[in-house]
Jmol script that loads the backbone (N, CA, C; Angstrom):
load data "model"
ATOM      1  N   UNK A   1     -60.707 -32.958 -13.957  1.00  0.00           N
ATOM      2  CA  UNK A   1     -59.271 -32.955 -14.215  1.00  0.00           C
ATOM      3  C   UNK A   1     -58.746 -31.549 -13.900  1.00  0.00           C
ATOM      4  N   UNK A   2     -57.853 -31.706 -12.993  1.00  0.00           N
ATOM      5  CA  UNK A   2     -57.257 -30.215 -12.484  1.00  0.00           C
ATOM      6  C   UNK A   2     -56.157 -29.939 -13.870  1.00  0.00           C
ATOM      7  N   UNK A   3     -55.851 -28.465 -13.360  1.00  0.00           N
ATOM      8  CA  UNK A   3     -54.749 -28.200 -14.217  1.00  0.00           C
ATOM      9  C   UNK A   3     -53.603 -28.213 -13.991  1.00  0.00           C
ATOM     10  N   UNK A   4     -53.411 -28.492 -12.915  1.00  0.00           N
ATOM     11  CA  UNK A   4     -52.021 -29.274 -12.447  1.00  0.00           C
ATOM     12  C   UNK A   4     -51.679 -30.693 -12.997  1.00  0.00           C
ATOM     13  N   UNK A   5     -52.744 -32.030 -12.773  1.00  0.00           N
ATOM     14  CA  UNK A   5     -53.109 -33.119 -13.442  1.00  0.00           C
ATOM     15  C   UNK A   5     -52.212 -33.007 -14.924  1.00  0.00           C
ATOM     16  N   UNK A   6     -53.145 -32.443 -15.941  1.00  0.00           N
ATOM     17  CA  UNK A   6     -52.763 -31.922 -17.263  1.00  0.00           C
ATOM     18  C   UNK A   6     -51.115 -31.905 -17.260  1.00  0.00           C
ATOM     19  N   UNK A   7     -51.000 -30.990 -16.510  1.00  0.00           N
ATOM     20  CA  UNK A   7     -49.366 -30.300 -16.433  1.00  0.00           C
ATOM     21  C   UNK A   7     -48.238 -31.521 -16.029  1.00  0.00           C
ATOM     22  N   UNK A   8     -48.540 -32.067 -15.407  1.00  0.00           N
ATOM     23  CA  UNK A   8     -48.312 -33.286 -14.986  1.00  0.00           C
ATOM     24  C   UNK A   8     -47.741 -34.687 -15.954  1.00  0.00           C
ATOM     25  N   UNK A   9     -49.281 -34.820 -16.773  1.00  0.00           N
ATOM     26  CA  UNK A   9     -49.407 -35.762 -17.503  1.00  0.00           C
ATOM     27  C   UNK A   9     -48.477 -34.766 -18.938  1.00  0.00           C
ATOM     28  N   UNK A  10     -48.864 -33.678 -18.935  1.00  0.00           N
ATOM     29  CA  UNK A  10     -48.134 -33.370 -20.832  1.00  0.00           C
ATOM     30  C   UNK A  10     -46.360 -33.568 -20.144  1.00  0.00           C
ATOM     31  N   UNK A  11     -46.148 -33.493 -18.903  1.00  0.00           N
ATOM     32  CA  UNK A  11     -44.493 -33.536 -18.488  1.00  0.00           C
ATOM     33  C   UNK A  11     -44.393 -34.911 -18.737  1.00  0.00           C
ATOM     34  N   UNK A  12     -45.146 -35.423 -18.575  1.00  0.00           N
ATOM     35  CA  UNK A  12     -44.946 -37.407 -18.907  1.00  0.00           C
ATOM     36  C   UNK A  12     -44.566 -37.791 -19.792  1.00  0.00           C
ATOM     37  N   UNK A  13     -45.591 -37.332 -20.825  1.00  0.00           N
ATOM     38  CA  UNK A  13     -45.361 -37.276 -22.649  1.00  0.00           C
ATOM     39  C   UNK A  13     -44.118 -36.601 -22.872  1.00  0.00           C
ATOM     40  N   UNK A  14     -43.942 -35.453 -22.331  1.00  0.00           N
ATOM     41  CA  UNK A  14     -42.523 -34.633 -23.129  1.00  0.00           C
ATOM     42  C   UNK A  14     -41.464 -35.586 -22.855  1.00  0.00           C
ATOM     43  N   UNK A  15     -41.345 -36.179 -21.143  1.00  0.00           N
ATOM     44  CA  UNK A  15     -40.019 -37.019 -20.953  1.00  0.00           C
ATOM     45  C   UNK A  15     -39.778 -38.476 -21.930  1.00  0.00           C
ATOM     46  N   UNK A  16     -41.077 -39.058 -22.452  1.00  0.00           N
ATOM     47  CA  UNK A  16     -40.929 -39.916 -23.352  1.00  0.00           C
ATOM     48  C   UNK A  16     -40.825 -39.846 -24.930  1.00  0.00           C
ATOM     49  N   UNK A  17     -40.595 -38.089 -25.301  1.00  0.00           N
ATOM     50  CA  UNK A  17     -41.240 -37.831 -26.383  1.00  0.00           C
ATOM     51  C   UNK A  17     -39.602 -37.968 -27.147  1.00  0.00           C
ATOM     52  N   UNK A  18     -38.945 -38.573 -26.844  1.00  0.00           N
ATOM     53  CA  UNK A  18     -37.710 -38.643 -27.757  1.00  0.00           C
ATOM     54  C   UNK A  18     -37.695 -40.657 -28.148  1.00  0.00           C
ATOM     55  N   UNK A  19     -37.144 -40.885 -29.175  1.00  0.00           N
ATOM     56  CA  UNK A  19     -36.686 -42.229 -29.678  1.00  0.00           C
ATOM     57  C   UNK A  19     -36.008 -42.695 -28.886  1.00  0.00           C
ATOM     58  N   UNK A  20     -34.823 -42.498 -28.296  1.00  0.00           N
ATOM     59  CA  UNK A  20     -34.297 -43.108 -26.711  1.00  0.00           C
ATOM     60  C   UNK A  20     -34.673 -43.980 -25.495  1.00  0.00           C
ATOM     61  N   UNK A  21     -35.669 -42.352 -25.079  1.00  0.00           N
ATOM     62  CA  UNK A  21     -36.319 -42.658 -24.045  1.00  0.00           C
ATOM     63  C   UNK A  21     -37.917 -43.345 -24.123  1.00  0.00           C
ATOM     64  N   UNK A  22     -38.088 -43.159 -25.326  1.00  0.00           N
ATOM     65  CA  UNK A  22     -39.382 -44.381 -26.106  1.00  0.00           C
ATOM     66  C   UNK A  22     -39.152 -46.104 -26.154  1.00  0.00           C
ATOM     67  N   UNK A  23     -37.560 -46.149 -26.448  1.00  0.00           N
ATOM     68  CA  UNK A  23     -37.433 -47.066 -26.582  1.00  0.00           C
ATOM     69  C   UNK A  23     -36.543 -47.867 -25.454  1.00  0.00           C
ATOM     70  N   UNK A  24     -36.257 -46.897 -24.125  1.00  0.00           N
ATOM     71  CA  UNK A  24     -35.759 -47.484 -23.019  1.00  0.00           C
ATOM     72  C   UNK A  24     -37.295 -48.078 -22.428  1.00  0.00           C
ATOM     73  N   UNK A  25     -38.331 -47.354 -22.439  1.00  0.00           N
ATOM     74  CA  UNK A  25     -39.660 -47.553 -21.687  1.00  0.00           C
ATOM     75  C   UNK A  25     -39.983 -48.753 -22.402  1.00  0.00           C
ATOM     76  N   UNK A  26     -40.220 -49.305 -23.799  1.00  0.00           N
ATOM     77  CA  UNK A  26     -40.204 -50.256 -24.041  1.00  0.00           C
ATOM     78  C   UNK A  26     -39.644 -51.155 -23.749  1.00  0.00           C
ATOM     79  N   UNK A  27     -38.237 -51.233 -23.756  1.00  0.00           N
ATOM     80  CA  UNK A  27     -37.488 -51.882 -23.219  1.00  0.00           C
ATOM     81  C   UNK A  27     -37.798 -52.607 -21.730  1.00  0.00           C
ATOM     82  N   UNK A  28     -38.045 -51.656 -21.203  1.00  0.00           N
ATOM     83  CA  UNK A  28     -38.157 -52.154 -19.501  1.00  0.00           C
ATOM     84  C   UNK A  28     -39.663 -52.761 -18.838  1.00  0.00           C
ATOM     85  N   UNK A  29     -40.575 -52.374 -20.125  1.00  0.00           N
ATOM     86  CA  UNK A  29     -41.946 -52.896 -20.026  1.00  0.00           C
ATOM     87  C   UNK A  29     -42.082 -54.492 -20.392  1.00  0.00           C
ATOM     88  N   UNK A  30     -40.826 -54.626 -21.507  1.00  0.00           N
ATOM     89  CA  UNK A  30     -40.802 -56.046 -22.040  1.00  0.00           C
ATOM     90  C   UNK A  30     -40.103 -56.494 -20.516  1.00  0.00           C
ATOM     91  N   UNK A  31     -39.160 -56.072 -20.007  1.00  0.00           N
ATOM     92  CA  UNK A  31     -38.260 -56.702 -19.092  1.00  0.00           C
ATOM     93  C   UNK A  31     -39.091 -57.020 -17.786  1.00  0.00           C
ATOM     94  N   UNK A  32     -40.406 -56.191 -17.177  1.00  0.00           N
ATOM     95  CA  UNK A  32     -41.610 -56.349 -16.279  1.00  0.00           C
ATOM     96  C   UNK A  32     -41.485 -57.642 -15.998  1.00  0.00           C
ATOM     97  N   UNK A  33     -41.802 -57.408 -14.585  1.00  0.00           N
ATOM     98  CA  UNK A  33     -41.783 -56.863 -13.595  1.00  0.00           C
ATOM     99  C   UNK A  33     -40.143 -56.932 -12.882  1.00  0.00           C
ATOM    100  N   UNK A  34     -39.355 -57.388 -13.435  1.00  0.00           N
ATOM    101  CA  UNK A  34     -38.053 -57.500 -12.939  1.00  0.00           C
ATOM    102  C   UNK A  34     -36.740 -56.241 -13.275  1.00  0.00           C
ATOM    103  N   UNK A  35     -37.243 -55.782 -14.446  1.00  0.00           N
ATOM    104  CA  UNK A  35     -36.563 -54.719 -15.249  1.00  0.00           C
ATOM    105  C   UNK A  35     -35.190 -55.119 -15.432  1.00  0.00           C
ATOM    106  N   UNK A  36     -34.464 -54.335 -15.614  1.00  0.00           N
ATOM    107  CA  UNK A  36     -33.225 -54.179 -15.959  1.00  0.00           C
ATOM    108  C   UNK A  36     -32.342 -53.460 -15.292  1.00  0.00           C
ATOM    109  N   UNK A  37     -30.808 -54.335 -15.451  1.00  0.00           N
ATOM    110  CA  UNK A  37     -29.558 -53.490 -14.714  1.00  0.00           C
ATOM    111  C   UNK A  37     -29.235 -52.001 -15.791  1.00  0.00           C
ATOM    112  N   UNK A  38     -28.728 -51.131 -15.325  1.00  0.00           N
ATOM    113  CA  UNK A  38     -28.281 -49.972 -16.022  1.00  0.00           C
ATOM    114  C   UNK A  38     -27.527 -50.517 -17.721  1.00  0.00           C
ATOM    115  N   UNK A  39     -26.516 -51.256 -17.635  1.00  0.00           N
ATOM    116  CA  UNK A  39     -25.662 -52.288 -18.089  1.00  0.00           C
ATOM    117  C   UNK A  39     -26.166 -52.793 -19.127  1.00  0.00           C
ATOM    118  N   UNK A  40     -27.439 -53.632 -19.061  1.00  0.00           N
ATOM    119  CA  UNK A  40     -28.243 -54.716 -19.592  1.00  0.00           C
ATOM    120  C   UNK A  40     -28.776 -53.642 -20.891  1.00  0.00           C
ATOM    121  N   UNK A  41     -29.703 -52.156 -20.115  1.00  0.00           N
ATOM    122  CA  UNK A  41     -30.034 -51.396 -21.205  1.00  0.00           C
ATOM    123  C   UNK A  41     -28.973 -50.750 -22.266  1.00  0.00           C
ATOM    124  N   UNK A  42     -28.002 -50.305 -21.782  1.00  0.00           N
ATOM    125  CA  UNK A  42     -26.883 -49.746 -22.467  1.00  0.00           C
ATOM    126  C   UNK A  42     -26.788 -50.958 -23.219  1.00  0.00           C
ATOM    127  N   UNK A  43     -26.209 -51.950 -23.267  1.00  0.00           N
ATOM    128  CA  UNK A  43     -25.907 -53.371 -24.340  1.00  0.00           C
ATOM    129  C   UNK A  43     -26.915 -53.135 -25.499  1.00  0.00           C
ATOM    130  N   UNK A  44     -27.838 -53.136 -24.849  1.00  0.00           N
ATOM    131  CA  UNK A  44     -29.512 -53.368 -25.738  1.00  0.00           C
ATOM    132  C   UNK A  44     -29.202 -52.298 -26.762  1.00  0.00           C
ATOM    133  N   UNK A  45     -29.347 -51.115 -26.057  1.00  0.00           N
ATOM    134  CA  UNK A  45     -29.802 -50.374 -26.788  1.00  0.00           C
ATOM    135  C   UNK A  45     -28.488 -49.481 -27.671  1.00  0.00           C
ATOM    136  N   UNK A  46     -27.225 -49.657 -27.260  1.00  0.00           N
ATOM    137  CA  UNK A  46     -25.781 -49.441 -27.516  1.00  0.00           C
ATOM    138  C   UNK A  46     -25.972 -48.014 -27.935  1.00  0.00           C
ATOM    139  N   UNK A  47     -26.177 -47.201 -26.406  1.00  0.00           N
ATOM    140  CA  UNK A  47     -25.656 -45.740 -26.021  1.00  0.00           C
ATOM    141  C   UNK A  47     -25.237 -45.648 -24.945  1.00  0.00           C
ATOM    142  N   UNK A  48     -24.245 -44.259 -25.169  1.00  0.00           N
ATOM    143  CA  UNK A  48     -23.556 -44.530 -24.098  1.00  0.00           C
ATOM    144  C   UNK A  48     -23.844 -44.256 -22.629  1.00  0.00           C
ATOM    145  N   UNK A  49     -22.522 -44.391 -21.470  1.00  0.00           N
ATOM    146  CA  UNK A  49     -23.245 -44.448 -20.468  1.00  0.00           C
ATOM    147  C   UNK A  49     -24.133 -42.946 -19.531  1.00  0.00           C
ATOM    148  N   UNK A  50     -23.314 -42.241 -20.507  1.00  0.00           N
ATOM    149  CA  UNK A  50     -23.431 -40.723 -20.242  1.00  0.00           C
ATOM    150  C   UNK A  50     -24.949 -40.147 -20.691  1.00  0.00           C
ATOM    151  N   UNK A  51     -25.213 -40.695 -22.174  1.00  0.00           N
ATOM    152  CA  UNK A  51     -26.432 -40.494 -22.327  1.00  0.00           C
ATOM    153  C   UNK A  51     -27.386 -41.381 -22.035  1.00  0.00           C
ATOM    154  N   UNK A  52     -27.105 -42.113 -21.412  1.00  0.00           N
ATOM    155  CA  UNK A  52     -28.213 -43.389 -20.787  1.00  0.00           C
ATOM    156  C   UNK A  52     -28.883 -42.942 -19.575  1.00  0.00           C
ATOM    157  N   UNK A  53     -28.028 -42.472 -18.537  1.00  0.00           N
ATOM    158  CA  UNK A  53     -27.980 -41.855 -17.353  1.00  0.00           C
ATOM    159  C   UNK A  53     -28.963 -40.588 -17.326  1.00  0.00           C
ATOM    160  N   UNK A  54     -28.648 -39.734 -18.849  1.00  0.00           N
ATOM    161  CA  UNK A  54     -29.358 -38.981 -19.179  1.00  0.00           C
ATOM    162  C   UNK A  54     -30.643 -38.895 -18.968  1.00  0.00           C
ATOM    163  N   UNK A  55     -30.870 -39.999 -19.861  1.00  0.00           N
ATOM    164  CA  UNK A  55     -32.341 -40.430 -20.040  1.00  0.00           C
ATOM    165  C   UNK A  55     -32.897 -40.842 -19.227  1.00  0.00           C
ATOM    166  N   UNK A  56     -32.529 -41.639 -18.054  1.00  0.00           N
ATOM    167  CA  UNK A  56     -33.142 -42.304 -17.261  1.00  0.00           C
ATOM    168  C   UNK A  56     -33.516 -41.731 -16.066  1.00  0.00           C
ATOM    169  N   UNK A  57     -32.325 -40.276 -15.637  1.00  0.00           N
ATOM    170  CA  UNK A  57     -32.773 -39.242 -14.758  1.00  0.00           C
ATOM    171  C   UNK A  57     -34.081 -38.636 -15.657  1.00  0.00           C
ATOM    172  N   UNK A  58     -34.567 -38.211 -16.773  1.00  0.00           N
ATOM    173  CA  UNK A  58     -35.669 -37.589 -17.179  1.00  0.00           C
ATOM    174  C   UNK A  58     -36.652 -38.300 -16.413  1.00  0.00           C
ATOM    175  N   UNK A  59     -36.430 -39.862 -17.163  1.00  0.00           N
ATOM    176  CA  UNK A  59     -37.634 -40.760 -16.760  1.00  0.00           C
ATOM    177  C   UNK A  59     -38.146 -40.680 -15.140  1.00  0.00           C
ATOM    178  N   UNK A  60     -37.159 -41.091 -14.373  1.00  0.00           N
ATOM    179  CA  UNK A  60     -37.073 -41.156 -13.545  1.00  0.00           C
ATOM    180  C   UNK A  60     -37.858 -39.785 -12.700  1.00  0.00           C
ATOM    181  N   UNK A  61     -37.594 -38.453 -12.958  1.00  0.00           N
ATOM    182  CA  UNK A  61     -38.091 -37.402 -12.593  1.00  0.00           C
ATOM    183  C   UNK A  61     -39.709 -37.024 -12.706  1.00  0.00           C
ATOM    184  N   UNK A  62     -40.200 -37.961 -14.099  1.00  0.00           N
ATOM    185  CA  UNK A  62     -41.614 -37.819 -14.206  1.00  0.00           C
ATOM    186  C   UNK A  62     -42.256 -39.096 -13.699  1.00  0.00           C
ATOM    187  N   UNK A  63     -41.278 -39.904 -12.837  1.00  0.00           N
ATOM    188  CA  UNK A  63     -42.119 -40.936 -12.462  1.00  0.00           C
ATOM    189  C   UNK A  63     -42.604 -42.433 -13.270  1.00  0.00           C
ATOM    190  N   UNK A  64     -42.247 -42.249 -14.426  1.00  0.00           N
ATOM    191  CA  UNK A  64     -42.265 -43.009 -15.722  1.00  0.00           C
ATOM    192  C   UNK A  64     -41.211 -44.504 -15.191  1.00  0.00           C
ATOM    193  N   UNK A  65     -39.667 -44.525 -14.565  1.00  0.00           N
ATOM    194  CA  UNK A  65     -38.920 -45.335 -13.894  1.00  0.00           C
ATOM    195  C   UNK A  65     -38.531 -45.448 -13.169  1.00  0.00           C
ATOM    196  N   UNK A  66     -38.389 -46.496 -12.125  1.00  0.00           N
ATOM    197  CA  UNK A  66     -38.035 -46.307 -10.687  1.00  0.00           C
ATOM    198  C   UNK A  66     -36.428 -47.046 -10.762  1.00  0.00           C
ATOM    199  N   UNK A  67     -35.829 -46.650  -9.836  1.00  0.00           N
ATOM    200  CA  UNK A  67     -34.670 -46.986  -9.929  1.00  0.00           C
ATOM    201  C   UNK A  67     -33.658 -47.446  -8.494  1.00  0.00           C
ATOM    202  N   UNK A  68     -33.163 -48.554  -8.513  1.00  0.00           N
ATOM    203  CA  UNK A  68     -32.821 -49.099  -7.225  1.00  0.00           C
ATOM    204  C   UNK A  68     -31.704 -49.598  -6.991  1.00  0.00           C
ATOM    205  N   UNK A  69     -30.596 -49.471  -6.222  1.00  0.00           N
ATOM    206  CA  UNK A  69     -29.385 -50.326  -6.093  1.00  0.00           C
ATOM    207  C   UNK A  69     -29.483 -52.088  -5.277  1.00  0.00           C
ATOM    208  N   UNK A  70     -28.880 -52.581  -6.324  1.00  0.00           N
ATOM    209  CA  UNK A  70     -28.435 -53.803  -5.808  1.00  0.00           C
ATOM    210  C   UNK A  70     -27.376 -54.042  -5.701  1.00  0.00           C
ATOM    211  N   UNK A  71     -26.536 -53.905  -4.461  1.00  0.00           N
ATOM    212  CA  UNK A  71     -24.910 -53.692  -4.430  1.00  0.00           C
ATOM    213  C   UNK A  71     -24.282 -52.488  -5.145  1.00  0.00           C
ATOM    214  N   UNK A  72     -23.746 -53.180  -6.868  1.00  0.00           N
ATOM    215  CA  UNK A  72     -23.028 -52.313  -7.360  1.00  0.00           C
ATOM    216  C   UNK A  72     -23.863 -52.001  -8.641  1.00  0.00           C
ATOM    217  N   UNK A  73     -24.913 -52.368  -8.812  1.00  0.00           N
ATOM    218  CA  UNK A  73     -25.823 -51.875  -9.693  1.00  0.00           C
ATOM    219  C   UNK A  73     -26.778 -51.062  -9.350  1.00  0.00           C
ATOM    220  N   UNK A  74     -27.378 -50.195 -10.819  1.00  0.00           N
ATOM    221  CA  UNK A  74     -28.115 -49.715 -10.612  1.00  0.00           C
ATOM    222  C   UNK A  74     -29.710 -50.601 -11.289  1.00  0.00           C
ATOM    223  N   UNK A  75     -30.877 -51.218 -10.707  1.00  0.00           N
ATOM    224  CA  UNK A  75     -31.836 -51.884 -11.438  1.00  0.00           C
ATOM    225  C   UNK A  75     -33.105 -51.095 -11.669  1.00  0.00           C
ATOM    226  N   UNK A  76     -33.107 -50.809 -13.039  1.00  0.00           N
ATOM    227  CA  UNK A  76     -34.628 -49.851 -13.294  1.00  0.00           C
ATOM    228  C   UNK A  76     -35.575 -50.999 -13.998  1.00  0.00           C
ATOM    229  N   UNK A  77     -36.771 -49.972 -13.389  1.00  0.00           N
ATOM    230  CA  UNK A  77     -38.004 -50.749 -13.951  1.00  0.00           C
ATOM    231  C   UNK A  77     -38.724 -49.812 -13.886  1.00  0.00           C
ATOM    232  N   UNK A  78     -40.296 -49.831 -15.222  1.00  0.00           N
ATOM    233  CA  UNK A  78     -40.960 -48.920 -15.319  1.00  0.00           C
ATOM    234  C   UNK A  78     -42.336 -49.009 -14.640  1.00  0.00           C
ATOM    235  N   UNK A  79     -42.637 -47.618 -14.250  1.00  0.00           N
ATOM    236  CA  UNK A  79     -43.387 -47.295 -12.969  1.00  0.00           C
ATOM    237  C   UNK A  79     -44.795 -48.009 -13.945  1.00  0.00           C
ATOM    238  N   UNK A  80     -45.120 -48.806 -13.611  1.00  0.00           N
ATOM    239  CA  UNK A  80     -46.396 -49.202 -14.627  1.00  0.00           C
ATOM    240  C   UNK A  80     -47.710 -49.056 -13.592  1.00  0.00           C
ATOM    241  N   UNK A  81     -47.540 -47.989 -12.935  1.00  0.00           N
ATOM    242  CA  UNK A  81     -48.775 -47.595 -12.498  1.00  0.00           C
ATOM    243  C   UNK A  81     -48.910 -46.001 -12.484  1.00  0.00           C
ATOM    244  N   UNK A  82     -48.012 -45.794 -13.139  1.00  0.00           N
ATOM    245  CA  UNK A  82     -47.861 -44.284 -13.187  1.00  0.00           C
ATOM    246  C   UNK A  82     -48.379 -44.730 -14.962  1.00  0.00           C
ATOM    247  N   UNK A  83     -48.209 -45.608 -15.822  1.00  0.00           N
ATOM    248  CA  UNK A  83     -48.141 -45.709 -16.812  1.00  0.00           C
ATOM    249  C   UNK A  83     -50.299 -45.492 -17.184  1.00  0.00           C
ATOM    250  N   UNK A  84     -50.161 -46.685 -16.532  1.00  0.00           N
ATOM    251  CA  UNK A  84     -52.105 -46.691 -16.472  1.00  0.00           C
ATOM    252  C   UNK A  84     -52.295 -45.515 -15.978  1.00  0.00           C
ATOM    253  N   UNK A  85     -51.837 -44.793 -15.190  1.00  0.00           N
ATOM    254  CA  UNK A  85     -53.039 -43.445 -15.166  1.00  0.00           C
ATOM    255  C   UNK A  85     -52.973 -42.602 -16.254  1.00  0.00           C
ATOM    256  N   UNK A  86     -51.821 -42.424 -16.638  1.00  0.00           N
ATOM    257  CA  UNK A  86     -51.459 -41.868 -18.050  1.00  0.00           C
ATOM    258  C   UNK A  86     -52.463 -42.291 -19.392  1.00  0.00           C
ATOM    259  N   UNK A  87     -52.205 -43.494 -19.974  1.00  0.00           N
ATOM    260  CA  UNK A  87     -53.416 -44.341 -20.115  1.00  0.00           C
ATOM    261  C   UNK A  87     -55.429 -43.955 -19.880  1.00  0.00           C
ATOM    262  N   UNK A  88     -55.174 -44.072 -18.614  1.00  0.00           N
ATOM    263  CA  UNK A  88     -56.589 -43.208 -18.219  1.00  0.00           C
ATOM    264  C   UNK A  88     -57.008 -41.668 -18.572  1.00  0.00           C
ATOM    265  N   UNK A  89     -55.709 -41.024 -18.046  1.00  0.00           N
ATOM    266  CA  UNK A  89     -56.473 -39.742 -18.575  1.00  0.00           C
ATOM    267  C   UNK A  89     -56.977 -40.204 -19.909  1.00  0.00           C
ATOM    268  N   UNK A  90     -55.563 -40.302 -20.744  1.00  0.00           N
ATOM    269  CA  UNK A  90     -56.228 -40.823 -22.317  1.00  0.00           C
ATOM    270  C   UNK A  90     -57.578 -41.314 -23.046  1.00  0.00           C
ATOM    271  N   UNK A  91     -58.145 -42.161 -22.249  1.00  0.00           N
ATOM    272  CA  UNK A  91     -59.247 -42.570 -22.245  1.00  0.00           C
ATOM    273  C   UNK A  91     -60.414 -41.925 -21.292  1.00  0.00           C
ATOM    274  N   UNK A  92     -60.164 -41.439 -20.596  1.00  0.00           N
ATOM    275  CA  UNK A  92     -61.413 -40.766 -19.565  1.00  0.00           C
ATOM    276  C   UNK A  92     -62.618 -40.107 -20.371  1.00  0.00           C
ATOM    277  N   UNK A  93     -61.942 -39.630 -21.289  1.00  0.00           N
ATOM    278  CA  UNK A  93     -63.083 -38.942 -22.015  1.00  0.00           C
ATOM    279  C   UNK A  93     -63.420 -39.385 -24.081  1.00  0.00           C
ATOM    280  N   UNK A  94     -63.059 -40.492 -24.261  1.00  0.00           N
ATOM    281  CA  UNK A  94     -62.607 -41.229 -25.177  1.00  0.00           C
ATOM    282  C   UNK A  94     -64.263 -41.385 -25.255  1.00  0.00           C
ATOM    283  N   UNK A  95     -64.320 -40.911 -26.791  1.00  0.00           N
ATOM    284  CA  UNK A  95     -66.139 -41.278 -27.360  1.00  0.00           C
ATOM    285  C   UNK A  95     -67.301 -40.462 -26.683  1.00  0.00           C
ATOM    286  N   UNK A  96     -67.135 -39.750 -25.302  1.00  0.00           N
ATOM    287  CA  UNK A  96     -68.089 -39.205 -25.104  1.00  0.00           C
ATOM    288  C   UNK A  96     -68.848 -38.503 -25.766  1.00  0.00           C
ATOM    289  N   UNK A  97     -68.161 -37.410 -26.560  1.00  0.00           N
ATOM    290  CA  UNK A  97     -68.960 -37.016 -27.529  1.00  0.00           C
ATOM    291  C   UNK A  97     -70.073 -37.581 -28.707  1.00  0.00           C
ATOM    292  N   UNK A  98     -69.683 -38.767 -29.376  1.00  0.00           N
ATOM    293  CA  UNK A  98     -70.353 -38.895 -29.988  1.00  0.00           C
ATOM    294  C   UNK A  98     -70.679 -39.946 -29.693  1.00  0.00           C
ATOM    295  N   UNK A  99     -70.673 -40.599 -28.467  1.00  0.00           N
ATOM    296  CA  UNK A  99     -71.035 -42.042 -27.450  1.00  0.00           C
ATOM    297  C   UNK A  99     -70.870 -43.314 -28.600  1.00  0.00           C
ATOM    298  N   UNK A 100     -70.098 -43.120 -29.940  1.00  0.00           N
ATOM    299  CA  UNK A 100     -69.701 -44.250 -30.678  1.00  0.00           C
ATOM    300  C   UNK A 100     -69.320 -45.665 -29.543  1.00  0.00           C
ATOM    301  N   UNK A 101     -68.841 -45.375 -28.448  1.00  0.00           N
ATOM    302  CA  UNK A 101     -68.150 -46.383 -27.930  1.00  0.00           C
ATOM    303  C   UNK A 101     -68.156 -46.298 -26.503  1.00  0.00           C
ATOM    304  N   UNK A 102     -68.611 -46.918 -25.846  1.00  0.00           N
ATOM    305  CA  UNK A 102     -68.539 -46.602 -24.215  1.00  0.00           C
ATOM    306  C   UNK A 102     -67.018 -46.695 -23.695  1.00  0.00           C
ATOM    307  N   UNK A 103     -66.662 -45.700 -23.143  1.00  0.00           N
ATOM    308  CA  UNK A 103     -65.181 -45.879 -22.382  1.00  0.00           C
ATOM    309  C   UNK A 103     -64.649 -46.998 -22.030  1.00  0.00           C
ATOM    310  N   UNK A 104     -66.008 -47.861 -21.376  1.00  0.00           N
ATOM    311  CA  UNK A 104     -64.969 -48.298 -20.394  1.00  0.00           C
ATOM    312  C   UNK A 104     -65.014 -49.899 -21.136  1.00  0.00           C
ATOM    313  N   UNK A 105     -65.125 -49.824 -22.446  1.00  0.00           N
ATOM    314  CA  UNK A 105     -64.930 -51.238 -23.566  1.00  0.00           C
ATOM    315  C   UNK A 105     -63.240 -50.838 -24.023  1.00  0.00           C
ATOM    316  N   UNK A 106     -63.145 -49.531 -23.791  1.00  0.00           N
ATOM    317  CA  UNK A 106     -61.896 -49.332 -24.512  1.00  0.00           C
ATOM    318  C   UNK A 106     -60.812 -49.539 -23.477  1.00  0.00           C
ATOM    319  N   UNK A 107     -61.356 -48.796 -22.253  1.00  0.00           N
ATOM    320  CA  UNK A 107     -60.492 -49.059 -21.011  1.00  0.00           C
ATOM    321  C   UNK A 107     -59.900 -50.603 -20.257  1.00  0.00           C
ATOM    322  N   UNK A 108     -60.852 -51.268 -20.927  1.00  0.00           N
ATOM    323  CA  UNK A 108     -61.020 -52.909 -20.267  1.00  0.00           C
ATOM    324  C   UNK A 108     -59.732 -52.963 -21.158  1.00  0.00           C
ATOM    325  N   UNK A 109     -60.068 -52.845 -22.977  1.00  0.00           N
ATOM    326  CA  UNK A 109     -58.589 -53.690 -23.702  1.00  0.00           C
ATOM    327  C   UNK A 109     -57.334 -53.186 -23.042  1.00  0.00           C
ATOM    328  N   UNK A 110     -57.412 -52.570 -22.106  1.00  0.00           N
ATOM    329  CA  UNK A 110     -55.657 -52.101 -21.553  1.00  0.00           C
ATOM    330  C   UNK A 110     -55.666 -52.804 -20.302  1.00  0.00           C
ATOM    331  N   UNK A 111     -56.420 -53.226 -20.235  1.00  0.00           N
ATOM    332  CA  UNK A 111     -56.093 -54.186 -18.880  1.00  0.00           C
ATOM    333  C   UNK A 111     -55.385 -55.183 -18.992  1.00  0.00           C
TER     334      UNK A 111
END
end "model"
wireframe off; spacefill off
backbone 0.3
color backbone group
């Protein structure tokens, strides 16, 4: 694991590390693989459009949501392969130490 990697992944965590943007990523994981209009989340989650936009440029910047026009919308959905590597680091080194558990029993339940 480089130290760029690291730097990388703790920027991942920081962009999700607020109640907002925790609960837009939820949001759009339930909504998978189709996601959601800009619109649809604002309703949901009833903030406004200023701080929605907010949030979703963070996301968006660490790769966490991708974001696409359809006409006059904007449709996000979350990068769920940026999500599993995230995920992985997490687990890469999960039990080695005290080999309680082989990794890759823990790695399978996220599949």
């Amino acid at each position: 694991m480089t130290r760029e990697q690291i730097i990388r992944y703790a920027d991942m965590f920081a962009a999700m590390g607020t109640e907002s943007r925790l609960r837009i990523m939820q949001l759009l994981l339930s909504a998978h693989p189709d996601g959601m209009v800009v619109g649809e989340i604002q309703d949901e989650l009833g903030i406004s459009a200023s701080n929605l936009s907010h949030h979703l440029e963070k996301l968006k910047n660490e790769g966490l949501v991708r974001v696409g026009r359809e006409g006059t919308f904007l449709r996000c959905t979350a990068n769920t392969e940026a999500l599993r590597e995230l995920l992985a680091f997490l687990y890469a080194e999960c039990c080695t130490r005290n080999k309680a558990v082989k990794p890759e029993k823990i790695f399978q339940i996220c599949r």
